[in-house]
N, C-alpha and C positions, 0 to 999 in steps of 0.2 A: 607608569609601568616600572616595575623593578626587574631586573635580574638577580638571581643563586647561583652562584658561581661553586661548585662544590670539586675538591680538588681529593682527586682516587691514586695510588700507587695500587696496579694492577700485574700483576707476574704477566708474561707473556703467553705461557702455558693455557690463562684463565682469560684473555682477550677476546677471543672471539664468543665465547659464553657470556662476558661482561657487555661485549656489546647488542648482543641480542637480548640479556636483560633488563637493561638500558631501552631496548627500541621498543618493548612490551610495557614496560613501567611507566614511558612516557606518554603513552597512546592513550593507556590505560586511566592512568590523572588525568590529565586534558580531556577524555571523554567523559569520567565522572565528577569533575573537582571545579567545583565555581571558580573562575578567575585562572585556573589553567591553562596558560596559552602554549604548551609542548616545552621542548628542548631542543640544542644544540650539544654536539658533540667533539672537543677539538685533542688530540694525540702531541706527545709533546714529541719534534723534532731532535732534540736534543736528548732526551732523556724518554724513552719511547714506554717507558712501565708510568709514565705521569699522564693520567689523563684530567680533562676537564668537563663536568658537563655542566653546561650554562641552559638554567630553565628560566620562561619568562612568565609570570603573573601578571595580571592588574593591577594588585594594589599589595600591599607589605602586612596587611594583618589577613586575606586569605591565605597566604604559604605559612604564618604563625598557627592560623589554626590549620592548614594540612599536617604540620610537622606536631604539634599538641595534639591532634586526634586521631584514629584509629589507621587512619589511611598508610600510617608510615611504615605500614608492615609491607606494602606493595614496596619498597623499596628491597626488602628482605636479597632476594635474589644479589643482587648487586654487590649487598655489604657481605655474601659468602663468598662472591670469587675477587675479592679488593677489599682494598683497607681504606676506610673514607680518611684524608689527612686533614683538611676543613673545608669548613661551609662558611661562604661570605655573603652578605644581603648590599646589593648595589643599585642606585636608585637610573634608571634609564634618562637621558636628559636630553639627546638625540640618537638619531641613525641617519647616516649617510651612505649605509649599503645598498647594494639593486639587488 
């Protein structure tokens, strides 16, 4: 399993629309996109316009070809109310969460 860690600077103003973009774009991959297992969503304490959303796939050449093929327009919404700062590919090695 991997993780996408994609790192947004989102105005405050644009927050509550960024998250409900977020919870429709997520549903929406995961319901059509082989290898889609959803997202998580985390706000930075400190710095509260950074957010993170961490999506999990199967394997690291399905999210290649979601981002290479047409699907990446579903993400459209998102990149009008924020600024994506980067996207990292991280390979999952365990979980110890409940």
């Amino acid at each position: 399993m991997i993780q996408i860690v994609y790192q947004w600077e989102v105005p405050a103003e644009n927050q509550a629309a960024f998250f409900a973009a977020w919870e429709e774009t997520t549903l929406s991959i995961r319901e059509s996109t082989e290898g889609a297992l959803g997202s998580f969503c985390v706000v930075s304490v400190d710095t509260p316009t950074e957010i993170l959303t961490i999506a999990k796939w199967e394997r690291l050449e399905q999210w290649q070809d979601f981002i290479n093929g047409a699907n990446l327009t579903s993400m459209r919404a998102m990149h009008e109310l924020g600024t994506q700062v980067s996207t990292r590919a991280y390979v999952q090695k365990g979980d110890f969460t409940t």
